[in-house]
N, C-alpha and C positions, 0 to 999 in steps of 0.2 A: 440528967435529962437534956435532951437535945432540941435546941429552940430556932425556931425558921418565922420570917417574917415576910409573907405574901399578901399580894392584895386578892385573890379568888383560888379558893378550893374547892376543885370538882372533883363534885363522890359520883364513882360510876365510871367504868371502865370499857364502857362498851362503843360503837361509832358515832352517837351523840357526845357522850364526854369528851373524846380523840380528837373528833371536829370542834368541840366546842373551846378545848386546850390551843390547839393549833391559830383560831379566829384570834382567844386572846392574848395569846403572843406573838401574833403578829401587830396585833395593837398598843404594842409597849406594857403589858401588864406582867406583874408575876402572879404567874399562874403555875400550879402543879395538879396533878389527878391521884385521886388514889384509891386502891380496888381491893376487895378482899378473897379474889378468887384470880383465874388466870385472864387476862384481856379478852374481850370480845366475847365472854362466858354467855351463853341463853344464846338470845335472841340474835347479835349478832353474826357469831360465826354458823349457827342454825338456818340464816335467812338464804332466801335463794341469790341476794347477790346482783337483783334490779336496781338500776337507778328509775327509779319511775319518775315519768315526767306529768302523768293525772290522768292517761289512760285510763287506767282501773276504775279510779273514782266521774268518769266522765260518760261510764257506758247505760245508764238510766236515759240517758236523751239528756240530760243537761249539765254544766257545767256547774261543778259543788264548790263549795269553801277551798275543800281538802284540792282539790283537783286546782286551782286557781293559784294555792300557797305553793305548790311543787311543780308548779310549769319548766320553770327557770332550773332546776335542778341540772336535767341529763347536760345543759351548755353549761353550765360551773362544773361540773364534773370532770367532763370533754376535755376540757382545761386544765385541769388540775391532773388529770393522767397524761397530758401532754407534756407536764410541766412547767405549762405557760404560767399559771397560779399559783398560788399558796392555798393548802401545803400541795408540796410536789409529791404528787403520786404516778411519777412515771415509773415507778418499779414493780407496783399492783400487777396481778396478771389478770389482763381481761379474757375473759372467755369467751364473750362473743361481744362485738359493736353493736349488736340490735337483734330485738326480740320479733316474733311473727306470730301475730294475730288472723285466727281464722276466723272470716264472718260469716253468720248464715242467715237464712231467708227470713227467719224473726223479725219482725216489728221491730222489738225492742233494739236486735243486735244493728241494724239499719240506721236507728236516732241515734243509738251509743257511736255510732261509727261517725256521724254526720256531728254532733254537736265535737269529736275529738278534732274533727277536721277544720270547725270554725272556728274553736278557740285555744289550742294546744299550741305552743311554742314545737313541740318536737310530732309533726301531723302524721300520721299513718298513711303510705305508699303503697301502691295496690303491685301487685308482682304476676309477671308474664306466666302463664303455667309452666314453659321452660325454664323458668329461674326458680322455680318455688326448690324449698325442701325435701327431700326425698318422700318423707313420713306422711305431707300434705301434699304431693304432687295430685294425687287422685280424689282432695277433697272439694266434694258442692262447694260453688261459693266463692267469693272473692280470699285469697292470703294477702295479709298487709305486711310490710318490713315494716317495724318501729324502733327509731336510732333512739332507744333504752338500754344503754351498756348492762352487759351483765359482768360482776367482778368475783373474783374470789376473796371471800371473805376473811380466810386463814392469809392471803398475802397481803389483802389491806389492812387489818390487825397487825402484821408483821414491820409492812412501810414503816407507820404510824410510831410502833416500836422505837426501831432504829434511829426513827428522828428526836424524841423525848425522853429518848434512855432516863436521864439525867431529872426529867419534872415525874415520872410516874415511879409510886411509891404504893406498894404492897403490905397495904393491914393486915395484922394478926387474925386470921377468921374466929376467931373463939373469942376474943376480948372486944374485937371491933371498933369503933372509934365516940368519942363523947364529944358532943358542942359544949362549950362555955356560953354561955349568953351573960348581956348586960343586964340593968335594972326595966332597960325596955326591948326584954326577951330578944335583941337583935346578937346575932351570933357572932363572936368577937375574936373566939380562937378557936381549934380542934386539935383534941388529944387523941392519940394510936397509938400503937407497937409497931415498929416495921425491922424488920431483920434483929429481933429480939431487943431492940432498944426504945425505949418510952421518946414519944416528939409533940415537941407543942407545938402546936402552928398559928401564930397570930394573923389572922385575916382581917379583910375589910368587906366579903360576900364570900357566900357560899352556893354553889349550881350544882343542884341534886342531877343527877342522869341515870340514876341507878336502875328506875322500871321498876320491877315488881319493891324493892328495897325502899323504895323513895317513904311509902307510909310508914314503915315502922323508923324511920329515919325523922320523919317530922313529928313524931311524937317526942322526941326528945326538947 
């Protein structure tokens, strides 16, 4: 058996784990990830690949939780595709710098429009009908430009790859992995199979990312 001594193992291999791997080793941690299926699997490489900055959550007329906690996102992002930041995702392929919202005479789409413009970090730009889009040149209504990158998700899975070759580690899917716990249930190591050999991992925390996986993962 093969024995590894880290301070955080993160189960879940999708762009919450990737980012969360990356954040802590940049903070001097050992950290590794480890996934039972292939990176980015579900939800990640499925998604459309917005960086939303709370848009979405802001078009009731008022500014939510959700919409408050992801302002800052599309500027950390920006960054980190520039390679100004860590991790450097200047190899990602973006597919487009900003999204376009169509507004209409609605009430409601009116407030949504008016509370993104009061309190958004990344505001929505009203576009000349000569600059609009082809598809919305002829629509009622104002088009906004909004600097919400959109990325491809099979190339930021790939980035992400290339940089952690060496900390991401691929479970057995059929055996899966077992926590150790102490006398006060706190989890102290974790056992897998990866590339047919048995590994013990002594830790100091564990950072579930896994999504749907995460319950039957805390049952152990």
């Amino acid at each position: 058996m093969l024995i590894m001594d880290v301070d955080v193992v993160i189960v879940g291999g999708g762009i919450a784990g990737l980012w969360t791997l990356s954040q802590l080793r940049k903070e001097g941690l050992r950290a590794i990830l480890v996934e039972n299926r292939a990176l980015g699997t579900g939800q990640t490489v499925s998604s459309q690949g917005i960086i939303h900055g709370g848009l979405k959550y802001s078009l009731k007329g008022i500014l939510s939780a959700s919409a408050d906690e992801i302002r800052e996102m599309p500027g950390i992002w920006r960054d980190c595709l520039a390679g100004q930041r860590k991790p450097n995702l200047s190899r990602v392929t973006v597919r487009s710098h900003s999204c376009y919202l169509w507004q209409t005479s609605a009430i409601s789409s009116q407030a949504g429009m008016l509370a993104a413009q009061l309190s958004l970090r990344v505001k929505p730009e009203v576009i000349p009908p000569h600059q609009r889009p082809e598809l919305l040149r002829e629509a009622n209504g104002n088009i906004y430009r909004l600097g919400e990158q959109v990325l491809s998700p099979t190339s930021l899975v790939d980035c992400f790859r290339q940089q952690f070759a060496d900390l991401l580690f691929q479970i057995d899917e059929q055996q899966g992995l077992q926590f150790e716990n102490n006398s006060e249930k706190q989890v102290t190591a974790v056992r897998l199979v990866h590339k047919g050999r048995d590994l013990l991992v002594n830790c100091k925390a564990v950072v579930l990312t896994a999504g749907a996986g995460n319950q039957e993962l805390t049952q152990q």
